[in-house]
Each structure stands twice: as C-alpha cells, then as structure tokens.
C-alpha positions, -999 to 999 in steps of 0.1 A, spaced: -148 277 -295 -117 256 -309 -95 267 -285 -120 256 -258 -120 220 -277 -85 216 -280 -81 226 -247 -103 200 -234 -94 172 -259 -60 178 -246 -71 176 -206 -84 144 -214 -55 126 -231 -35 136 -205 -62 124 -177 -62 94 -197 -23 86 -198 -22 92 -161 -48 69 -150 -34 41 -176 -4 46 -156 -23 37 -123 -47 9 -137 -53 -17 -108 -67 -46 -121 -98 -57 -101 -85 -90 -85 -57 -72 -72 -77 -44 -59 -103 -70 -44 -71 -91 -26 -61 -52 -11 -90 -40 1 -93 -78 16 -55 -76 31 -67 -36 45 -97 -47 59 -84 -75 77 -60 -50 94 -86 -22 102 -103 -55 125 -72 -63 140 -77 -97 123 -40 -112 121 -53 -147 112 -71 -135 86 -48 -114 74 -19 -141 75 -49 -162 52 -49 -139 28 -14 -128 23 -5 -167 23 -33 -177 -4 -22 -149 -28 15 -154 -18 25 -121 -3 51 -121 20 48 -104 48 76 -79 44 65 -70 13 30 -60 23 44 -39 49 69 -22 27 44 -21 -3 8 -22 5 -11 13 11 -44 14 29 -65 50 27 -31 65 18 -13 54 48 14 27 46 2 -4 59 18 0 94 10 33 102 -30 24 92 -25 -2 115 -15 19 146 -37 45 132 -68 14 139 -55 6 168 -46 -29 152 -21 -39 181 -25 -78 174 -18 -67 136 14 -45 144 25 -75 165 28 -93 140 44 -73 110 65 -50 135 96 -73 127 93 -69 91 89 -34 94 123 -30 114 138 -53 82 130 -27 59 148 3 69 182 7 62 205 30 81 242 45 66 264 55 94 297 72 91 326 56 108 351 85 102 335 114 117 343 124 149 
C-alpha cells in the first residue's frame, strides 16, 4: 500500500512538472485558436487582422505556430486554404535554409 502511494505521488509530480513546462496562458491560446481558425476558412484578411493586432509577423507564425499538430502551412494545405497559402507561401520559402558543398565533385 505505500509503494502504491509513492508510486502515484511520484506520477503526479512528474505530470505536474511536465505540464508547468507547457503552460499556455489563456490569451495566448485564445489569439491561436483565433490565428488557426482563420486559416481552416481560408480567411486571409482575417488572418492578416489578427496577426497584425497581436503583432505577429507573418514569418514567424508560419515558422512557429502549430494548428491540430500540424505546422501552420501544412494545416493550411491540409484545409485546402489556397487564398491562405498564397499568402504565407513566401515566408515559408524564407525559412528554410540550405548548406551546399562547393568542393565535392
């Protein structure tokens, strides 16, 4: 019976720690359900709104923001966003980076 308490007292300090490490706070969460849902309509304006009045840029809600564990881009395909991909496709493209070796044959 106390090994079946420690056990469990020690589940839940570690559950604990690893949702304090993943604490959202709600008006964040409300602005990224707000910048997600606006893509899943293929609502650019909207979208452009809201990243403006909360001053995201654009690159970094492509290269940051995830929407139902998809990055922001490929839920945007994924809803068949077109107007939406339109729109953040060249910040996408910014993001990658690409190392090329000049020496090899």
């Amino acid at each position: 019976m106390k090994t079946a308490f420690l056990f469990a007292a020690a589940v839940l300090s570690v559950s604990a720690t690893a949702m304090a490490d993943t604490y959202i706070p709600p008006q964040v969460q409300d602005v990224l359900v707000e910048v997600c849902s606006n893509t899943q309509t293929d609502d650019r304006l909207s979208l452009r709104k809201t990243l403006h009045q909360n001053r995201l840029s654009k690159k970094a809600a492509v290269t940051k923001v995830v929407c139902n564990g998809q990055a922001l881009m490929d839920f945007a395909r994924s809803s068949n966003a077109n107007k939406v991909v339109a729109m953040l496709s060249p910040y996408e493209q910014r993001a990658k980076v690409s190392i090329s070796d000049l020496v090899a044959p």
